[in-house]
C-alpha positions, -999 to +999 in steps of 0.1 A: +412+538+593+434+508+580+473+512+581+489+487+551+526+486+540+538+489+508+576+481+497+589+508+475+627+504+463+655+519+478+654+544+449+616+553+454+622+556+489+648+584+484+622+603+461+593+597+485+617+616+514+628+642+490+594+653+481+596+636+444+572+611+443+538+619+454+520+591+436+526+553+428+508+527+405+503+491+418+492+465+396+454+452+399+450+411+407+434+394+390+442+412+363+409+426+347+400+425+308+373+452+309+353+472+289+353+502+310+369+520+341+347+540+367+378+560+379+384+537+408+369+502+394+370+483+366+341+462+349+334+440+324+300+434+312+285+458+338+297+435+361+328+444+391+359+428+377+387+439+399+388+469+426+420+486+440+435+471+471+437+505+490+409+534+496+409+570+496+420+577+535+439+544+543+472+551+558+502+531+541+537+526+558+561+530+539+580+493+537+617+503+527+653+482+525+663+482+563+684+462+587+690+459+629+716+474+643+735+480+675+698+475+686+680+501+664+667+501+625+687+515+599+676+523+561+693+520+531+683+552+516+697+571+542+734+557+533+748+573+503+772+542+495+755+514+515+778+480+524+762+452+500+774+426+529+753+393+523+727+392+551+731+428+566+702+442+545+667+430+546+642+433+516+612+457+523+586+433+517+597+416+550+598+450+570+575+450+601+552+477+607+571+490+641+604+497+621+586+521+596+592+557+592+571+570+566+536+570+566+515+582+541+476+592+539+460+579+503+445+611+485+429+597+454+429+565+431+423+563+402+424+528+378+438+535+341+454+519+320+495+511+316+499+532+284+482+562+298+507+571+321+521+607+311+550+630+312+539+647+343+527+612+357+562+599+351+577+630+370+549+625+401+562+587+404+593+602+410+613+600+377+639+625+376+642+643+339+680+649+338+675+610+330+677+614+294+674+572+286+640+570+306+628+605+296+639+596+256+626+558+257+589+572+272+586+601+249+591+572+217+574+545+236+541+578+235+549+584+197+547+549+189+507+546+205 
């Protein structure tokens, strides 16, 4: 079984711990131009163009916004009003594996298209509907397809 990291935001992090996101879309590279998706894979010509970078049963950590402290990690999604001091914080795409605290099991993935993503997709990425500017500017983004 393969443990890889993935950096989520500070924000996404905060859903992930309060039980709000339960799924996440990542980009496929190369990019494929395809004429049809297999649920997991995407071809062109019959032919394998591009293939997710995780599989079903892979183990990601969980790469968030952390720094060293007083000789022990400390995230920035457990402070409600985090210092912005220049140099205290360290992105999550640099976090090593031994300072992660979340680790989560890969269920299902599926490949699909940007515009397919739905209501109740939105809501399992961990978009919360009180906001009204995201909720409004998806629901005409829809109407506009």
């Amino acid at each position: 079984m393969k443990e890889k990291g993935m950096a989520f935001s500070t924000e996404m992090t905060k859903a992930i711990i309060e039980g709000r996101k339960t799924q996440t879309r990542r980009l496929l590279k190369p990019q494929p131009t395809v004429d049809y998706f297999d649920g997991t894979r995407a071809y062109l010509n019959g032919r394998l163009e591009a293939k997710p970078r995780f599989q079903v049963g892979n183990v990601l950590y969980v790469k968030e916004t952390w720094a060293q402290m007083f000789g022990r990690y400390v995230y920035k999604a457990d402070i409600n009003n985090p210092v912005e001091e220049k140099g205290v914080w360290k992105s999550s795409r640099y976090m090593p594996k031994a300072a992660a605290r979340i680790f989560l099991r890969v269920k299902d993935i599926r490949v699909e298209r940007l515009n397919d993503i739905n209501l109740a997709d939105c809501v399992e990425e961990g978009i919360l509907l009180s906001d009204e500017s995201l909720l409004l500017r998806h629901l005409k983004f829809r109407s506009r397809m």
